[in-house]
N, C-alpha and C positions, 0 to 999 in steps of 0.2 A: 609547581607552577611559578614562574615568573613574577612577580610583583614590578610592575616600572613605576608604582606610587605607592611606595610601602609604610606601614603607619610606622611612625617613631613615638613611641607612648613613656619608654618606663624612664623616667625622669635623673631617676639615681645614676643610671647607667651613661645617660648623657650628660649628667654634672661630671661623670668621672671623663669622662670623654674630651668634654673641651676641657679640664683642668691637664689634662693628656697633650690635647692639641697649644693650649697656653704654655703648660709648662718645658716645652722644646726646649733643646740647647746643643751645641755642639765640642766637641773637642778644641775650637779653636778658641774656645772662652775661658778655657782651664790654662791659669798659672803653671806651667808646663816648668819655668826655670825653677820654684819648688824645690828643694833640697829632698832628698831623696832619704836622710837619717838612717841610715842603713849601709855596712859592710860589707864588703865580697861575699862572705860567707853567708851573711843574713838576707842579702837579695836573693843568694841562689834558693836559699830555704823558701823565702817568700813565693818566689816563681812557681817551685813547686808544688805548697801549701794552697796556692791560688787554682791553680791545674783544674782543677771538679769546678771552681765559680767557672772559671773561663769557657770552660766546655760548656758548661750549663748555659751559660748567655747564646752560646749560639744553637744549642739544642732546642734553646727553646724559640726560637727563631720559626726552626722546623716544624715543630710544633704547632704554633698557632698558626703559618701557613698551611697545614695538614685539618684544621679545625676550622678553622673559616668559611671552608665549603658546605662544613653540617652547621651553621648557625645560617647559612645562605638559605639554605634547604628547609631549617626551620621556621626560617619568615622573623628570625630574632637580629632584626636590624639595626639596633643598638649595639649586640656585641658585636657585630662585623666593624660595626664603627668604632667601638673602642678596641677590638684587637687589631687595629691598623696602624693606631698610637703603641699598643703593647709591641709592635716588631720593628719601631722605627728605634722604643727605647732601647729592646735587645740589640739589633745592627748597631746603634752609637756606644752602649755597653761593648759588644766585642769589640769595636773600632779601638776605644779610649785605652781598654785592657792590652791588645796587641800592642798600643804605640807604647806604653809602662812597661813593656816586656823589652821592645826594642832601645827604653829607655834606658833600662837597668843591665843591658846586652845579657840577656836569658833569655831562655825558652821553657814554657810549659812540657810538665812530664809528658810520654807517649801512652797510650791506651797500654802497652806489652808492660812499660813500668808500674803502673799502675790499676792491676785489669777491676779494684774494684769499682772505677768508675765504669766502665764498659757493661756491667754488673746492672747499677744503679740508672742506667740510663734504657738499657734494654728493659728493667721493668718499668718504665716510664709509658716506655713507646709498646708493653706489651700490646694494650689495648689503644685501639686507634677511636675510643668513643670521648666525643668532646666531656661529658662530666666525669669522666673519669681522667681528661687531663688537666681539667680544671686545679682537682683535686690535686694529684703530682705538682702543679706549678703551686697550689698556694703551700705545701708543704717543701717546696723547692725554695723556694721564695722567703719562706721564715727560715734555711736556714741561711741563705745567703743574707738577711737583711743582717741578723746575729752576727755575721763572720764580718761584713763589711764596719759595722759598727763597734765590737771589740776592736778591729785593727785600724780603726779610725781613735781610738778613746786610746791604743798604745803607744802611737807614733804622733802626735798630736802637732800640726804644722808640716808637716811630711808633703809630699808630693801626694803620693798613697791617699791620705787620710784627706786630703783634698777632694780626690777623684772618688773616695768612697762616703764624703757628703755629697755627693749632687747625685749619686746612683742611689742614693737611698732614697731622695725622693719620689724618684722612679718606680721604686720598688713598693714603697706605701700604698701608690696605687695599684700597683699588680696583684698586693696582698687585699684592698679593699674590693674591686672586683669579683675575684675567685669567690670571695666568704660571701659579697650579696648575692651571686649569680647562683650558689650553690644552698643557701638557703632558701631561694625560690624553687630549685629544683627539688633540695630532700623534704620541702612541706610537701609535693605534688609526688615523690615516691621515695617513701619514708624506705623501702626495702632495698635501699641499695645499702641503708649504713653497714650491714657486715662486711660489703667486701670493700667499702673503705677502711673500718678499721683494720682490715686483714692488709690492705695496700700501705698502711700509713705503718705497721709492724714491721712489713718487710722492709720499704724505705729507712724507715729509722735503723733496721740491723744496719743496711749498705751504707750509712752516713757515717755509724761507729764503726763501721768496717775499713772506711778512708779514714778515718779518722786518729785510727790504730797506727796503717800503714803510712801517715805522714807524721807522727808522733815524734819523732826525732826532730825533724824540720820543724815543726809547730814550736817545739822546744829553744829552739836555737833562735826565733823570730819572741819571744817571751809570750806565745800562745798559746793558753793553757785549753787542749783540746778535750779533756773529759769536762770542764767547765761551761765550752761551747755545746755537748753535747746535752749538759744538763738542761743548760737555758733552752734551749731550742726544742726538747721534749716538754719542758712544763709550757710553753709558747704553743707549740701545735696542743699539747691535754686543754689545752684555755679554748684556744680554736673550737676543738672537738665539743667540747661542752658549751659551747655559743652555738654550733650548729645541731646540736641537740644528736650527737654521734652515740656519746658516752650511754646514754639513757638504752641505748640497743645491748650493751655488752652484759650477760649476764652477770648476777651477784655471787656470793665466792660463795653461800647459803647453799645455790642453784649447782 
């Protein structure tokens, strides 16, 4: 049923909301003239290496407009209202990333170059139930924060590492979200944690799976991608263990 006066109660949800609506910005505030630090050879790598964030800003675009109608449905009007801020950040994410592409005159890999993105996104959108994408984005989400942050800490005054400070604020909150939203859901149904950790397995293979296949390129950019992988597993293990995940997986005893 409809609500035309719906209560707006949970308070965390809308501190993130308007720090959402506060913290706006647009491409046209980004130092764009920025030195680019970067070679023929190391832009194309980059372009490439980038290809899975790229996709992903705008996947997940689709996403939250595909979940917006079950938070409609559930009378949870607080996240409708902060995932309105979560897809203006995505549309300005791919916006700012495109013009960097056309910056550096590259293009992102295609899905045929690269099918284990295609791979990684299909298990994404397996399931079309909002806490299960929840889940996907905040694990999506810790690794893009890790990727934008190494290559912000490598190129240090870059164009790049400019555009991947202000997306990282972005990003904090997409991470702070997902983890309150989904610790109110797994106290209320503790029985989903197997088939998040069984989600959060598979993901992690498909991560080191690109991760493999862009190894060369990662290389030639001074990005040490079994490194990124590491961080980003012990970052989601920390997660899992804040949302009281870990506590479901049997002991090696068992």
């Amino acid at each position: 049923m409809i609500r035309v006066f719906p209560r707006v109660e949970d308070t965390k949800v809308m501190g993130l909301f308007r720090k959402g609506v506060e913290g706006q910005w647009s491409a046209a505030q980004l130092e764009w003239e920025r030195p680019v630090l970067l070679d023929a050879c190391e832009q194309r790598a980059l372009a490439h290496v980038l290809t899975p964030i790229y996709l992903g800003e705008q996947t997940a675009m689709l996403g939250a407009s595909s979940v917006i109608p079950q938070f409609f449905a559930a009378h949870q009007t607080e996240a409708q209202l902060y995932l309105a801020t979560f897809l203006l950040d995505e549309a300005r994410h791919f916006e700012i990333l495109t013009q960097f592409y056309h910056k550096i005159d590259q293009r992102p890999l295609e899905v045929r170059d690269l099918k284990e993105i295609f791979r990684y996104q299909a298990r994404l959108f397996k399931s079309r139930d909002k806490v299960e994408w929840l889940w996907g984005i905040l694990l999506s989400d810790v690794f893009s924060r890790h990727f934008y942050s190494i290559l912000a800490k490598l190129y240090p005054g870059s164009l790049f590492s400019h555009i991947a400070s202000r997306i990282l604020l972005d990003e904090a909150r997409h991470l702070a979200f997902a983890e309150l939203s989904l610790r109110t859901i797994l106290a209320e149904e503790p029985e989903r944690a197997p088939s998040f950790l069984t989600m959060r397995d598979e993901l992690l293979a498909l991560m080191k799976a690109m991760q493999r296949a862009l190894k060369e390129q990662a290389n030639t950019i001074g990005l040490d991608s079994a490194l990124l992988i590491s961080i980003v597993s012990d970052d989601i293990e920390k997660k899992a263990r804040r949302l009281r995940l870990i506590e479901a997986e049997p002991s090696i005893d068992e």
